[in-house]
C-alpha positions as CSV (number, residue, x, y, z in Angstrom):
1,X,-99.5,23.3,49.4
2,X,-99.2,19.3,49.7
3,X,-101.8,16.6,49.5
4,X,-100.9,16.4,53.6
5,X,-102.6,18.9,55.5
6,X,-99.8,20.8,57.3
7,X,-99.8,19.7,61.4
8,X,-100.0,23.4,63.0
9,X,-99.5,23.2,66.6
10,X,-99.9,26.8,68.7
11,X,-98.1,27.5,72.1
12,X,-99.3,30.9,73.5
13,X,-98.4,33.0,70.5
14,X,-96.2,30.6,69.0
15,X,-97.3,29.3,66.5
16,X,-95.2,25.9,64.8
17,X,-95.8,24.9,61.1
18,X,-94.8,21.2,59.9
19,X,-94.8,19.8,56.5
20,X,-95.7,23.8,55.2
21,X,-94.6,23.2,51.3
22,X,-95.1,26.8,49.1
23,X,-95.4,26.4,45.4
24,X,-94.2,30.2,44.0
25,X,-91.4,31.3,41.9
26,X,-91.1,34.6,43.6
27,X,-90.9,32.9,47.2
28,X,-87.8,30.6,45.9
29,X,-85.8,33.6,43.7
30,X,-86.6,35.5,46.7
31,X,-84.9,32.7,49.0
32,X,-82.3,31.6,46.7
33,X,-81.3,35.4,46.7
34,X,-80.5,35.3,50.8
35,X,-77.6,33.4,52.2
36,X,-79.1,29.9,53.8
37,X,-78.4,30.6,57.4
38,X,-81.1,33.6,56.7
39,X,-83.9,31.7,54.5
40,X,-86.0,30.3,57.2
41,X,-85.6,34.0,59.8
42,X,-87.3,35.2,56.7
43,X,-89.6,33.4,55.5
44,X,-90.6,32.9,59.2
45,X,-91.2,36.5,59.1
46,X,-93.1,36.3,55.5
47,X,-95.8,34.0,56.8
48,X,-96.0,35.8,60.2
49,X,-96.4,39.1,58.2
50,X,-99.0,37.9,55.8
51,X,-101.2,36.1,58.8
52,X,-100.9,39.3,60.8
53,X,-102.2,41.2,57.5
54,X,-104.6,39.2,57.0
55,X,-105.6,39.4,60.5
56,X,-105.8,42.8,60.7
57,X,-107.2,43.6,57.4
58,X,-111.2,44.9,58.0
59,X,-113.5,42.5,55.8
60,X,-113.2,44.6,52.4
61,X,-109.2,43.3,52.1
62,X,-108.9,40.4,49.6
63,X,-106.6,37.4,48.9
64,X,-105.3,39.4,45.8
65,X,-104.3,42.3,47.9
66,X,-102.0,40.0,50.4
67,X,-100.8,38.7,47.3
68,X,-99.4,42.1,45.8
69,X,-98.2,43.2,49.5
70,X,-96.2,39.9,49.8
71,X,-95.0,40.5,46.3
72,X,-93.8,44.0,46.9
73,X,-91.9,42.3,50.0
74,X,-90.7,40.1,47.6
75,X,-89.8,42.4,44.9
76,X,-87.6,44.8,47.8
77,X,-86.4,41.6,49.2
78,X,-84.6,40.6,45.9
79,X,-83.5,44.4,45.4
80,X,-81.6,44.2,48.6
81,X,-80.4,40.6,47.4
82,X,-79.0,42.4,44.4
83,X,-77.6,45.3,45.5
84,X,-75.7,42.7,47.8
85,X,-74.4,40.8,45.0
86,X,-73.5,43.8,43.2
87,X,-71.8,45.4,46.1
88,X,-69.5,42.0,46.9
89,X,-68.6,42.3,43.2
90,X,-67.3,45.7,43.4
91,X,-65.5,45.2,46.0
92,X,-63.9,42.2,44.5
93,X,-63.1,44.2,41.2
94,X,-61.5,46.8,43.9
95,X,-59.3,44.0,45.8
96,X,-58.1,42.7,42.1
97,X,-57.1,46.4,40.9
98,X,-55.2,46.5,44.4
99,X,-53.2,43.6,43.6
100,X,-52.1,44.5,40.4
101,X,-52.2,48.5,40.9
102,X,-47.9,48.3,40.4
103,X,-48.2,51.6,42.0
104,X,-49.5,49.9,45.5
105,X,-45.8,48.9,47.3
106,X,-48.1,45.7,48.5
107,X,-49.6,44.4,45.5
108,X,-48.6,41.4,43.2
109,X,-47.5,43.4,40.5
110,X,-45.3,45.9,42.3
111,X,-43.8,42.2,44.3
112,X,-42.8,41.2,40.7
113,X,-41.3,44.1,39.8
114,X,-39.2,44.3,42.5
115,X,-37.9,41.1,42.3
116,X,-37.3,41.2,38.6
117,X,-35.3,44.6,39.7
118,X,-33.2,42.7,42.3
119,X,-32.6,39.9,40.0
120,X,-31.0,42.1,37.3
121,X,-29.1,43.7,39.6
122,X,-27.4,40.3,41.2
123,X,-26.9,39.5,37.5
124,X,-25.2,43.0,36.1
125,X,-23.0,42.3,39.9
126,X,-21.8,39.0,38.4
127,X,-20.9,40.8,35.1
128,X,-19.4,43.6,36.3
129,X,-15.8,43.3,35.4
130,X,-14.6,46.0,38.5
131,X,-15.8,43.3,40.9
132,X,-13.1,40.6,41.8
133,X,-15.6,38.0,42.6
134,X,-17.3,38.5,39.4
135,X,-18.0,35.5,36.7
136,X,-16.3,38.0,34.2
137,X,-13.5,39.1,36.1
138,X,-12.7,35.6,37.0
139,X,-12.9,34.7,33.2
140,X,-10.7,37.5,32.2
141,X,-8.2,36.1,35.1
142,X,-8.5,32.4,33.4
143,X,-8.1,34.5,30.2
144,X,-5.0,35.7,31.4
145,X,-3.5,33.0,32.9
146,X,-3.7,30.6,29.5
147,X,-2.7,33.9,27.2
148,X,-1.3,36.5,28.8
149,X,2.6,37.3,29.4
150,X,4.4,33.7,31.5
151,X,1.0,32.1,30.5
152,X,0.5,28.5,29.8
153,X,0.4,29.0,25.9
154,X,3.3,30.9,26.2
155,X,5.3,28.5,28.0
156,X,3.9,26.0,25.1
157,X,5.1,27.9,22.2
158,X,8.4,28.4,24.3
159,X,8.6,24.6,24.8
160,X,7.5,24.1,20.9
161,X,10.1,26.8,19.7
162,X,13.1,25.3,21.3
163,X,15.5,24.0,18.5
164,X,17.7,22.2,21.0
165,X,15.2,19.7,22.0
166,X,14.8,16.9,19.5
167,X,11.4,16.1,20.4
168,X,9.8,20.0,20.1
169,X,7.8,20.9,17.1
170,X,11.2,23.5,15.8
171,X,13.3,20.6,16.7
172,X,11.4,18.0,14.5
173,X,11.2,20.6,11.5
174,X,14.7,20.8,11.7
175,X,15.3,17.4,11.9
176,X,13.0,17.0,8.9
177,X,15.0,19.6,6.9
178,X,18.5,17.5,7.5
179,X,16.9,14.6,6.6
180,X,16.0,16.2,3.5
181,X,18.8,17.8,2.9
182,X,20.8,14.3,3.7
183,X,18.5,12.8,1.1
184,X,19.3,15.4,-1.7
185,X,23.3,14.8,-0.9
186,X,22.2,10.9,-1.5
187,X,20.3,12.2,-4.6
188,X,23.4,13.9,-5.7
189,X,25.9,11.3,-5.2
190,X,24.0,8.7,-6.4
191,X,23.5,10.9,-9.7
192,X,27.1,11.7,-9.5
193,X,27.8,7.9,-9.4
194,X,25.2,7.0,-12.1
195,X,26.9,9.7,-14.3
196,X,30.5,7.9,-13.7
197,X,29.0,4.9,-14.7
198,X,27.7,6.3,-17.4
199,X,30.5,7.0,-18.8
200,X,32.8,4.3,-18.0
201,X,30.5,2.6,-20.7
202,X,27.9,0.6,-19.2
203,X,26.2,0.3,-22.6
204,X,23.5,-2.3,-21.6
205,X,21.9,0.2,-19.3
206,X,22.1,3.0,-22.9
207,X,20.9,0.6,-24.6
208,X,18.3,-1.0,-22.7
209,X,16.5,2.6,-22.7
210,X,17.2,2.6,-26.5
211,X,15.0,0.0,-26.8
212,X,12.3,1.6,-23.7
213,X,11.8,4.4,-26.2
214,X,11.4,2.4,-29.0
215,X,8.8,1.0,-26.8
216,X,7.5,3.6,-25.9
217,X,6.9,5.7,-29.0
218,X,5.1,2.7,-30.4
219,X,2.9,2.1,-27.4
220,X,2.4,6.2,-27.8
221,X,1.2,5.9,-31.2
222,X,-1.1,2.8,-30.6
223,X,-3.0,5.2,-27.7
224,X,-2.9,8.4,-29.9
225,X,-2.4,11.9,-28.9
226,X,0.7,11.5,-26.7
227,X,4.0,13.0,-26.5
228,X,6.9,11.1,-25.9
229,X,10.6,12.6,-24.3
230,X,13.8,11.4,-23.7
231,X,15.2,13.4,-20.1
232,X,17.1,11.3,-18.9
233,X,20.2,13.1,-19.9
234,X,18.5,16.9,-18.4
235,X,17.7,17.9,-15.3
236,X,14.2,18.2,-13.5
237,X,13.2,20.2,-10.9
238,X,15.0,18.9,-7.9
239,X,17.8,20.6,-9.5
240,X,21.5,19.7,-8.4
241,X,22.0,17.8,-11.9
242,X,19.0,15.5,-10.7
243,X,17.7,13.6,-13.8
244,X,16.1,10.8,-12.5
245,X,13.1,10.2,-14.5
246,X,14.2,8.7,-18.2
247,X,11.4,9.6,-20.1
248,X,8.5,11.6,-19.5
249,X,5.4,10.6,-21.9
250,X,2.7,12.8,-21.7
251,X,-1.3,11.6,-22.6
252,X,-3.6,13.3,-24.6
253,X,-5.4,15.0,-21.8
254,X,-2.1,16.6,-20.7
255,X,-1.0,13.7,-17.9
256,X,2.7,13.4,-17.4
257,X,4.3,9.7,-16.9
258,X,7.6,9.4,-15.8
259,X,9.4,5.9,-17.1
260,X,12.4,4.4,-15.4
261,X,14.3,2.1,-17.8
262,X,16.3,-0.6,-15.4
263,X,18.3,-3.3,-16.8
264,X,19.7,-4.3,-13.2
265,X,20.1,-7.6,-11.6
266,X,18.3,-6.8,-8.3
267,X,15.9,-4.2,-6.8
268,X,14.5,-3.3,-3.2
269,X,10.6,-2.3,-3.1
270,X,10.5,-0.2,-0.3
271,X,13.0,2.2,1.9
272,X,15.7,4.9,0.4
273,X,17.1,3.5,-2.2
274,X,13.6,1.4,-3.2
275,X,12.1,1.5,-6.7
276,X,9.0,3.1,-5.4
277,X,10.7,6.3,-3.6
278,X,12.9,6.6,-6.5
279,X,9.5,6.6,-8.4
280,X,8.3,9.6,-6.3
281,X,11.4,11.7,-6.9
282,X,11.0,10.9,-10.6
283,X,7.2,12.3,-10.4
284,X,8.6,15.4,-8.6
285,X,11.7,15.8,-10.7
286,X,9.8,15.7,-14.0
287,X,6.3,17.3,-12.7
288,X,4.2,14.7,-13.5
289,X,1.2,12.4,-11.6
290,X,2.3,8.6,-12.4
291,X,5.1,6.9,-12.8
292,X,6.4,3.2,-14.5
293,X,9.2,1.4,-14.0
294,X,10.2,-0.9,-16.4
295,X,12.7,-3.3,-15.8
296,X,14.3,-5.8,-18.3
297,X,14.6,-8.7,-16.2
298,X,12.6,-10.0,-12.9
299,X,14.2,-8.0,-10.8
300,X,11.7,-6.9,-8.6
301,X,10.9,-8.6,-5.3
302,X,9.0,-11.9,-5.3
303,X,5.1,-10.5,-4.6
304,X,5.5,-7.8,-7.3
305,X,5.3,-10.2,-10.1
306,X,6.0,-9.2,-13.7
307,X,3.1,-6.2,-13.6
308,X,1.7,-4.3,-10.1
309,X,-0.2,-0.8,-8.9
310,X,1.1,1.0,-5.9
311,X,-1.1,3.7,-6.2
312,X,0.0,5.9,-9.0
313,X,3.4,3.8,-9.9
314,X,3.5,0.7,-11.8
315,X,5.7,-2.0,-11.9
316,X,6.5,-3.8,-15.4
317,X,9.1,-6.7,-16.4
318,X,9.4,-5.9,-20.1
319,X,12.0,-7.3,-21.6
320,X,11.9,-4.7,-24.7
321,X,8.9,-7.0,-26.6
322,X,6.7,-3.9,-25.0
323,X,3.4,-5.6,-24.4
324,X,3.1,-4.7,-20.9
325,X,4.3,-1.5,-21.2
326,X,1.4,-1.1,-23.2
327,X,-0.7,-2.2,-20.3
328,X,0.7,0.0,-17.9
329,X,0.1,3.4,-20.2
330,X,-3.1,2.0,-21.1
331,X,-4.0,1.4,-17.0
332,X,-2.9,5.0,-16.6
333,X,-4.5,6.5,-19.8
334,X,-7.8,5.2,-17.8
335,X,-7.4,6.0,-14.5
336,X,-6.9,9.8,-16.0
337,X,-9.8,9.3,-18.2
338,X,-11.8,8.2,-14.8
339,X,-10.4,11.4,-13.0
340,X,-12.2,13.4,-15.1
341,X,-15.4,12.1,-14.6
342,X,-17.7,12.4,-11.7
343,X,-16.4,10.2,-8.9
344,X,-19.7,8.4,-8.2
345,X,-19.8,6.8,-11.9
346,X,-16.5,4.9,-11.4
347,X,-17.0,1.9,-9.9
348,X,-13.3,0.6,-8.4
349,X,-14.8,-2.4,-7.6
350,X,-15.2,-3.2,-10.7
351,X,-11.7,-1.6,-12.1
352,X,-10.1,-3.2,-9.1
353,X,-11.2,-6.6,-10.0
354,X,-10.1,-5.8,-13.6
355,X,-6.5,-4.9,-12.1
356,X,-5.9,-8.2,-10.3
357,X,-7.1,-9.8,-13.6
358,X,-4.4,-7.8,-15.3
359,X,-2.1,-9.1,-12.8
360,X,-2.6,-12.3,-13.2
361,X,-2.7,-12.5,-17.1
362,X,0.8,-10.4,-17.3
363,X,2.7,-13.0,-14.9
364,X,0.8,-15.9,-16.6
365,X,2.1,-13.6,-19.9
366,X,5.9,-13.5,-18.1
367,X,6.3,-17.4,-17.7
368,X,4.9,-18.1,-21.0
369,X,7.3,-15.9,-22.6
370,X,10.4,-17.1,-20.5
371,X,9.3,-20.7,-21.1
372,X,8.9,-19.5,-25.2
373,X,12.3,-18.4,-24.9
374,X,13.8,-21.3,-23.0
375,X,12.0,-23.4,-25.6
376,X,13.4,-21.1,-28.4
377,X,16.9,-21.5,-27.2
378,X,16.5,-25.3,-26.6
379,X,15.2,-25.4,-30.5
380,X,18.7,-23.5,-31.3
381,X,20.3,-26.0,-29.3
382,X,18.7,-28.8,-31.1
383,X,19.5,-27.5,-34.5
384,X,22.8,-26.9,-33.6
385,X,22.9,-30.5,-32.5
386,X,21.2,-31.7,-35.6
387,X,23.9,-29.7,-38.1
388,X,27.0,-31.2,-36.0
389,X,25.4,-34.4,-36.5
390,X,24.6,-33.9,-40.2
391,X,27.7,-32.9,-41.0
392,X,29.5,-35.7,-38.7
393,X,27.6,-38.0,-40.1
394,X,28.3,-37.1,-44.1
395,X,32.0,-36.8,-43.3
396,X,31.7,-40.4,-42.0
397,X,29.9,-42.0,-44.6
398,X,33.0,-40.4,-46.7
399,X,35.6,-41.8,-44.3
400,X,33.6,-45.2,-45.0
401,X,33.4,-44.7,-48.7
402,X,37.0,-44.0,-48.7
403,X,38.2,-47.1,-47.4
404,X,35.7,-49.3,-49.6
405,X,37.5,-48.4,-52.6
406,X,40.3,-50.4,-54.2
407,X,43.3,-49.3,-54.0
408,X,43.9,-49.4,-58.1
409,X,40.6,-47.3,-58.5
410,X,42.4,-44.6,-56.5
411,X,45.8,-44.9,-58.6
412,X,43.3,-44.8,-61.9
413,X,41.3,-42.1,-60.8
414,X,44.8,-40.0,-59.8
């Protein structure tokens, strides 16, 4: 009870308690235990009950006996409660199984089922290949289309096949094989023509590559190991009497180099009848991976210069005094010793830096030996001068010496 006395006001039999605080841990579990909209019908009827008792009760009934009756009201009180609880929970565990018994039509679990039944049904429908409006049927159609007999890749390969269009992929091969076979006829004439020559005696061109493999074996010798041949009078593999290709010198790690002697006034870079494509027949003809061609005089066209790389053919203006010759097999000697090592330790920076170097010291080489020659001959010239005037000079002094004299000395001395 509260410090307050509670106000009881009484009405008949009613009887109306204010401010009536209880201080018992069975009277609130017993409360908590009933739903609020009951709490105060029952504790209404708890009070009532235990007045009533009391009332009733002769004098020999104590306060401890109201006590245990209200707590036996209690104690069924919170039985009921319980049993309450336990039956809601039961019948929530029975609801549950319900909706996931998949042997109830209605629950959850039978839902899911069916739906997972219906979707692989729409899904085999739109893989069945019997059914028109099917994905495969449609894909097999598409299939068809592209593939099949009248298709698209058939009128392709029809269009591709045609020899008597120029611009199909049969017509180009055969274009390429006329060209080819219009180059080998050039091959062969040419060859034919070179052979005429040959032997009507152009015997700078003989001995120009006289002096190549002189050349040639010495450079060979100075580099070690290599093998030096003279082909140009056999033919290669092109066959057809094709001996383009001079000489073949082969390195020490088994690299063939074919060598082109020219002692011609003028020669084209590029296009058919251009050094470097007759390089590449050479390579072919004579199975080998570089080519050189040397050339006597500056006959190559103005940017080549007297020493040049176009990928695996080199350019040389050697005169026969060999020294860039040298160069060249030396350049190709280390390309093929770079070939065999593992491509990230070459740096072609570096080497590419070092071949413009080369270029410029062997046409800074070139003038300085056509200016030592023109000097040479102007030296000749000179000392021809110089004897003439030696000996026009003594043969004057004797016409002078001659007329000096008396004419008695000359009767005395006859």
């Amino acid at each position: 009870m509260t410090d307050a006395e509670p106000t009881i006001v009484i009405s008949g039999s009613t009887v109306t308690i204010a401010r009536l605080e209880i201080n018992d841990p069975a009277v609130a579990g017993y409360l908590l235990a009933l739903p609020a909209a009951q709490r105060a019908d029952h504790a209404s009827r708890a009070v009532a009950l235990g007045i009533h008792a009391m009332a009733t009760t002769n004098m020999r009934a104590t306060l401890d006996d109201v006590k245990e009756a209200v707590q036996r009201i209690l104690e069924s009180a919170t039985t009921a409660a319980e049993q309450h609880l336990s039956d809601a929970v039961d019948s929530g565990k029975t609801q549950l199984a319900a909706h996931l018994d998949p042997d109830v039509r209605t629950s959850l679990t039978a839902r899911t089922f069916a739906e997972l039944e219906e979707l692989h049904a729409s899904v085999l429908a739109r893989l069945d290949p019997d059914r028109t409006d099917s994905h495969t049927s449609r894909l097999v159609a598409a299939i068809t289309e592209l593939l099949g007999p009248g298709g698209q890749l058939s009128q392709r390969l029809e269009a591709a096949l045609d020899s008597s269009d120029a611009g199909s992929g049969l017509g180009r091969v055969v274009e390429t094989f006329e060209r080819r076979f219009q180059e080998l006829r050039d091959l062969v004439v040419g060859e034919q023509h070179r052979v005429e020559e040959a032997a009507r005696g152009t015997a700078k061109g003989l001995a120009y590559e006289d002096t190549v493999e002189e050349v040639l074996r010495s450079q060979a010798r100075a580099i070690g190991g290599c093998i030096v041949e003279r082909t140009g009078l056999t033919k290669g593999t092109l066959g057809l009497n094709s001996k383009v290709g001079d000489f073949v010198l082969t390195l020490a790690d088994g690299t063939r180099v074919a060598v082109e002697a020219k002692n011609v006034g003028r020669m084209p870079l590029n296009g058919k009848t251009g050094i470097l494509n007759e390089l590449d027949q050479a390579m072919d003809n004579r199975n080998a991976s570089w080519a050189i061609c040397v050339s006597r005089t500056d006959s190559f066209p103005g940017e080549v210069g007297a020493f040049a790389v176009y990928g695996n053919r080199v350019l040389v203006v050697d005169p026969g005094e060999g020294t860039l010759t040298g160069v060249a097999l030396r350049w190709i000697n280390s390309c093929a010793v770079a070939a065999a090592q593992e491509s990230d330790r070459v740096d072609t920076a570096t080497a590419q830096e070092r071949l413009n170097r080369v270029r410029d010291l062997a046409q800074h080489f070139s003038r300085s030996k056509r200016a030592l020659a023109a000097a040479q001959d102007g030296l000749e010239s000179v000392r021809h001068d110089l004897d003439s005037l030696r000996s026009q000079l003594i043969e004057l002094v004797d016409d002078i010496a001659r007329a000096l004299r008396p004419p008695a000395a000359d009767k005395r001395v006859a």
